[in-house]
N, C-alpha and C positions, 0 to 999 in steps of 0.2 A: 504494500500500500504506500504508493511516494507521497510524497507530503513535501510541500517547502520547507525552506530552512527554517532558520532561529530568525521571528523577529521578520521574514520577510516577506509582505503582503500581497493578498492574492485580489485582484479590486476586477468584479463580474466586468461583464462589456456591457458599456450604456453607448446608448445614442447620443452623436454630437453635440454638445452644447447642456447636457444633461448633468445638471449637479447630482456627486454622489452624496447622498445620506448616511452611510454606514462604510467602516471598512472592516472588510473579511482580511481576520490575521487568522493562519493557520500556523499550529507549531509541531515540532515534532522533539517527543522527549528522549533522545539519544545523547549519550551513550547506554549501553542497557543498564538496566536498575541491578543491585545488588542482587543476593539471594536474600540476605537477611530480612528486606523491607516490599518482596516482590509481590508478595498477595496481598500489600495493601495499595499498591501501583498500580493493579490488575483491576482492583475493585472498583480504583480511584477514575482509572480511563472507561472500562464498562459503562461504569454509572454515566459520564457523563456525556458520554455519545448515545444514550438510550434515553438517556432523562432532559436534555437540551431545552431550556423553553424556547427556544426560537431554533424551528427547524434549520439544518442543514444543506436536508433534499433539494432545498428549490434555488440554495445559490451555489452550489458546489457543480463539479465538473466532476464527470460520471466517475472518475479514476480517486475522487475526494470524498466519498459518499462515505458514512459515519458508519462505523463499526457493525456487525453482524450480532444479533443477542448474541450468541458463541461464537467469540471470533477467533481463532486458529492464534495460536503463542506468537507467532511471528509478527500479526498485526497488534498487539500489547502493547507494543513499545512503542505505539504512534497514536497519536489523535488530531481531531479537526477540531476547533473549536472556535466557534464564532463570537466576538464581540465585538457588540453594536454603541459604536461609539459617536453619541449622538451628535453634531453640531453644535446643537444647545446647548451642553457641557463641556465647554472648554477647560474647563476648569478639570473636571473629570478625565477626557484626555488627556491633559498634560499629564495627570497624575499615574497616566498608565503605560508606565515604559516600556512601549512591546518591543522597543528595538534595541531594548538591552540584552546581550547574548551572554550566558555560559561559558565558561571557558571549555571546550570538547577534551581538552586534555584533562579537565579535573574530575576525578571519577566522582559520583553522587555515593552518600555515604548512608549507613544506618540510621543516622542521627537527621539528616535530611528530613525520616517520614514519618519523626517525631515533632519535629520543628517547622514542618512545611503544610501551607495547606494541600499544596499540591508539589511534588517534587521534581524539581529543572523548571519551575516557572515563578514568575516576583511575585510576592505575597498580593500585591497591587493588582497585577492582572487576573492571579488563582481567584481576588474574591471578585471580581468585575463578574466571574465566569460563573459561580457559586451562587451570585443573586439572581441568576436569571434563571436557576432549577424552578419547575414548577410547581405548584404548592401541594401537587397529589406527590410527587417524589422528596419530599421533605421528610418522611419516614426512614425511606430508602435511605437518600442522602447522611441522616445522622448515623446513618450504619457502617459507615464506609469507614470511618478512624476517631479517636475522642477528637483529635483537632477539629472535623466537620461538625464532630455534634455541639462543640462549645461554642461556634462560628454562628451555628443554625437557632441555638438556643440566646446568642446573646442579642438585645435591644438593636445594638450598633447596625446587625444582620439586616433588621428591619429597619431602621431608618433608612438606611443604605437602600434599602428596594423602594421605599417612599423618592427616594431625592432624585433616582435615575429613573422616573416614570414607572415602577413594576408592580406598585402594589394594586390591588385590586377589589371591588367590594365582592364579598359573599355574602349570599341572601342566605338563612337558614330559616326552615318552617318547621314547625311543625305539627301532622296533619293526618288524618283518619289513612289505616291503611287501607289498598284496597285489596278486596277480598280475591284469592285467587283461584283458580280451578274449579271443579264440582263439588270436591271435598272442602272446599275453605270455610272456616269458622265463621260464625255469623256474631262474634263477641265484638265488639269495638274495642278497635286495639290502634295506636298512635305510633306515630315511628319518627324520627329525623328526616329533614335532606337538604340540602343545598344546591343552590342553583348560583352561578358564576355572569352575570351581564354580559362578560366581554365576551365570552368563549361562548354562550348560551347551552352549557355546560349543564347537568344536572347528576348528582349522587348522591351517595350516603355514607354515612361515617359507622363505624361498627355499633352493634348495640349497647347499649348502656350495662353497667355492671345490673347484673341479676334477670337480663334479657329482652325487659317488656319497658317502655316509656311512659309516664305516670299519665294517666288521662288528665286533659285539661291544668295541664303544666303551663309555667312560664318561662321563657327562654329568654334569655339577654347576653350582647358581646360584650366581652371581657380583655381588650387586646386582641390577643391570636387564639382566645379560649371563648366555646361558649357555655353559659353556666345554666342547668337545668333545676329550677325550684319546684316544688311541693305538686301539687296537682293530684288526683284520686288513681290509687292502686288497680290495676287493671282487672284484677280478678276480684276483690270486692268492694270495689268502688270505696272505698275508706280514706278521705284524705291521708297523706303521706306529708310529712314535715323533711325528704329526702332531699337531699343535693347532689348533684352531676357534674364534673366540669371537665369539655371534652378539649385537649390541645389540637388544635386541628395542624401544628408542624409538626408534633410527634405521633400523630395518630391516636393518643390514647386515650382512656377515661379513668376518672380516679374520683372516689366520691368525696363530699364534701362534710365539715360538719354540718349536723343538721340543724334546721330551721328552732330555734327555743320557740317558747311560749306555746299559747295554742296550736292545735292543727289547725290551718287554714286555707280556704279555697277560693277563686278570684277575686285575685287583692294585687293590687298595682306593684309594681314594678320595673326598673329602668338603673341604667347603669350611668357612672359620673364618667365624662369625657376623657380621663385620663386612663379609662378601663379597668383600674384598679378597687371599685366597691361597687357592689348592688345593691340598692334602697328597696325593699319591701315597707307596702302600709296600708291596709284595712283590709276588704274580708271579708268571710264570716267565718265564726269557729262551727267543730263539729253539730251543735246544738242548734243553726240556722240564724245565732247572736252576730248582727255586723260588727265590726272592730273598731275601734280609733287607735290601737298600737301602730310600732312601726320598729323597721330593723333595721339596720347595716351591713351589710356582711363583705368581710376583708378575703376577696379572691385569692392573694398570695396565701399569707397570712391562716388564710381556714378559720380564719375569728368572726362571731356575731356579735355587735352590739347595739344595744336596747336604745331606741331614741325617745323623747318627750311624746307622747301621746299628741293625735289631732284633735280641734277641737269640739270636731262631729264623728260622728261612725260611718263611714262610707263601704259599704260593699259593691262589689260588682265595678269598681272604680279604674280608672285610667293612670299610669304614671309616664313622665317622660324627665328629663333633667334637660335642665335648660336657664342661663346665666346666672349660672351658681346656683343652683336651686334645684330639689326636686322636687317636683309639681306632681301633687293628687289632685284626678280631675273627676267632675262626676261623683255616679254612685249614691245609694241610699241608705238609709237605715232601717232598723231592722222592725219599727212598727210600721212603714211603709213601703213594706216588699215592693220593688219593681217600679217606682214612680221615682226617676233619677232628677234627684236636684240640678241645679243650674250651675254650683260652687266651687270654688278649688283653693286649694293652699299649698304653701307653699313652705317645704322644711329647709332654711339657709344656713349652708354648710359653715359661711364664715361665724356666724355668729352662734349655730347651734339651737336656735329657736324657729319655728312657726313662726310665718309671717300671720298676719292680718287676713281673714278669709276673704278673696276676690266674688262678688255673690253671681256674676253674670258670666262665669267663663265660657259657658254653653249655648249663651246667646239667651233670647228671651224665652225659648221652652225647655225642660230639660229631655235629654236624650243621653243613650248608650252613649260611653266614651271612648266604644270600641272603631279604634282607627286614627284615636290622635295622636299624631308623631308632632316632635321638636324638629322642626326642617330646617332649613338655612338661613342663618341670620339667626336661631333662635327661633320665630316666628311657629307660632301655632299652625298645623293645618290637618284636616281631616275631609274624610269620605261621608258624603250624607244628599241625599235625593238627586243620586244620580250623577253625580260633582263633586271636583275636588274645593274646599274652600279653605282660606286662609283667615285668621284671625286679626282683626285691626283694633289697633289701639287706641284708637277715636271714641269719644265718649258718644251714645246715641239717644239724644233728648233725655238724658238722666240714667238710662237704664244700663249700663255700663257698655263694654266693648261689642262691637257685630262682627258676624264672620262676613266674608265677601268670597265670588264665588268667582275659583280660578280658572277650571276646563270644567269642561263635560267630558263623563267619563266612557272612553269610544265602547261602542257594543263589541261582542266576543265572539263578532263573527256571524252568527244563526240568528243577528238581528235583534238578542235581549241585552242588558246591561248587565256586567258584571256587579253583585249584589253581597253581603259581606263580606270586603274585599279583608283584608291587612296592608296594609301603609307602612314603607321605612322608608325613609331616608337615608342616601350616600354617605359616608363619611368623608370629611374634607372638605374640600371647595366644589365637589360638583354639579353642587345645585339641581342635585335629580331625586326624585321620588319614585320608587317604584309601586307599585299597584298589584294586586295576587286576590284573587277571588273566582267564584263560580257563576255563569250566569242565574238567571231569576228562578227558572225551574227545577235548580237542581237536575243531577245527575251528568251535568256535561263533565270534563275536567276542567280546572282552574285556568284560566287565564291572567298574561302579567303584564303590562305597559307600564313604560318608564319615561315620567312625564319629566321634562325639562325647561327651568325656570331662565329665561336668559334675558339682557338687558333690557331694558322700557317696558317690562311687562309679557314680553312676548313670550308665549307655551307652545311646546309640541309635545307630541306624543309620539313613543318608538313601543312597537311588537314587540315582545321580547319571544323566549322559543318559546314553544309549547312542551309541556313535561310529558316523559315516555308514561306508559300505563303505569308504570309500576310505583311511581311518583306524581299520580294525578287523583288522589285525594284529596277530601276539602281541608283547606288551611285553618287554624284553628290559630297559631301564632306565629310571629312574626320578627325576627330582626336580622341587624348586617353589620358583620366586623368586614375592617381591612385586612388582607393578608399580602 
């Protein structure tokens, strides 16, 4: 398998006058490796001609084509590896010496594939090439030498994929399985998935420790982790006080301490922007008593703690966090099952108190709170008759803030609207909301449009895919970490 040299670039054929955007360095790790450090060499090149986030295939010249899953000893000791090194980082360039060379006389040592992240290539370029794994190979990836796994696991890893364009949102639902074959169980049973925007991608993460996902659970991003709270036991429906929290780089799940205080079942929650605590707060306990508790609970840490009570019982209630604050929205009490107040408060981190209850957050009727997200800028927005609307700040003849109303939400195709959707919002700056719901009559699968907010007001709306059967369940809940 010939490969160029150290450092000497291979640049496709463009048409004249055609600025290039990227240049293809290809290297080749010769002299051969050691014996002592050779199966972690082996592992090292495998993985990353099978794991590549940006194919190979379509810019390489047939004789450059990336490694075979089993590729013959001889081709081991050579790789192609692509990095794209954008324009827009100059800075980033500079910083990526590809045309520093090796010296061929100096042999590579043992101590090399202790000290390297990849051995015969600058620490500089090895991680350029390492950020651009894709995030289903980030299991794999930690597997290949402790150097890769403390690379994958540290913060730096992820910034680093933030600053060079690579990070990405993942949607995570989760939603009634469906039932399969002739024999399939007729019990309602919930399961995980994610769906990826860019890629229009859709999977699943393995199941939770003990098999079954709690019915009517709450999900929220945590960083690179999502964390699964309380929801009712599948087999007898019993609220469960359980925690989940699945690493989506290392694949795994590990449980959490569990929830103190009462069992309880839809009760707001929402996580602080730093992805480091989840806010739980009201409810109702096992008895059908709504709550005015609330909790903390520290992701790393595995710690809960007990906040100041609200100063109503809200069940069935909404959360989002949002400028400094997390926000209970909605929701009733427990002498008036099912008539949702108009109100919301507000727990302020800096100060550690409830703010002042806001009486109109809901506009002037109350409704379900299911579907308000914290979007861009902070700003309120939610799903309701058929529309996306956003909350204003303006006071309206006394009765406090109105919502106003952003699109119309396109039908799902067979001509109905999609009707209790789930709403999240991007992380970052990308001013898009995505939408996930069923149409009006049930039984279609869900469909997802991703509305985009851009300047003077103007919205569109983009298709997103459609989920395979096996992932077109009704969505039940809703959110999005960056990975």
């Amino acid at each position: 398998m010939g490969l160029c040299g150290w450092g000497q670039p291979y640049r496709p054929s463009r048409r004249k006058g055609q600025k290039a955007s990227t240049n293809l360095l290809l290297f080749s790790l010769s002299p051969p490796c050691p014996e002592s450090y050779e199966n972690h060499h082996k592992s090292t090149l495998k993985f990353l001609c099978l794991h590549h986030a940006t194919p190979l295939e379509d810019k390489l010249p047939q004789q450059l084509k990336p490694l075979p899953p089993d590729p013959p000893s001889s081709c081991l000791k050579s790789i192609a590896i692509r990095i794209s090194l954008s324009l827009s980082f100059s800075s980033c360039s500079a910083s990526v010496k590809a045309t520093q060379k090796p010296n061929p006389s100096t042999p590579l040592t043992a101590m090399d594939a202790e000290t390297l992240l990849i051995p015969g290539l600058p620490e500089e370029v090895a991680r350029e090439c390492i950020v651009r794994v894709h995030r289903h190979a980030f299991p794999a990836a930690r597997s290949v030498c402790k150097l890769w796994r403390r690379e994958l696991d540290s913060p730096a890893f992820h910034r680093l994929r933030r600053l060079v364009g690579l990070a990405r949102p993942l949607i995570a639902v989760a939603q009634i399985e469906r039932p399969r074959g002739n024999n399939a169980s007729k019990a309602i049973r919930y399961c995980l998935a994610f769906y990826e925007p860019h890629s229009g991608e859709w999977s699943s993460p393995p199941p939770v420790p003990g098999g079954r996902l709690p019915l009517f659970c709450q999900i929220a991003g945590a960083g690179r982790e999502l964390v699964v709270v309380g929801g009712w036991e599948p087999a007898t429906w019993i609220a469960t006080d359980s925690v989940y929290i699945y690493d989506v780089a290392t694949g795994e799940w590990r449980r959490g301490a569990r929830m103190p205080g009462p069992r309880r079942s839809f009760f707001a929650c929402a996580t602080s922007p730093d992805g480091r605590t989840v806010y739980v707060a009201g409810g109702h306990d096992e008895e059908k008593n709504a709550l005015r508790s609330a909790l903390a609970y520290d992701v790393a840490r595995d710690e809960w703690v007990r906040l100041p009570d609200m100063s109503v019982e809200r069940d069935e209630c909404g959360g989002v966090f949002r400028r400094g604050a997390f926000h209970v929205i909605g929701g009733y009490p427990t002498d008036v099952q099912g008539q949702f107040v108009k109100s919301s408060e507000a727990f302020d981190l800096a100060s550690g108190r409830w703010a002042p209850t806001e009486e109109h957050t809901m506009g002037t009727t109350g409704m379900s709170p299911r579907g308000v997200i914290a979007g861009p800028g902070g700003r309120l927005f939610r799903c309701a008759e058929g529309h996306v609307e956003v909350l204003e700040r303006e006071e309206a003849e006394g009765e406090g803030p109105t919502w106003r109303k952003v699109a119309e939400i396109p039908d799902s195709g067979d001509g109905k609207q999609v009707v209790a959707p789930c709403l999240v919002c991007w992380p970052g700056d990308a001013n898009k909301l995505t939408l996930i719901g069923s149409s009006r009559h049930g039984g279609s699968p869900p469909a997802g449009y991703t509305l985009e907010l851009r300047a003077g007001g103007e919205v569109t709306w983009a298709k997103e895919t459609a989920p395979p059967e096996e992932y077109a369940g009704h969505v039940q809940a809703a959110c999005c970490l960056e990975i």
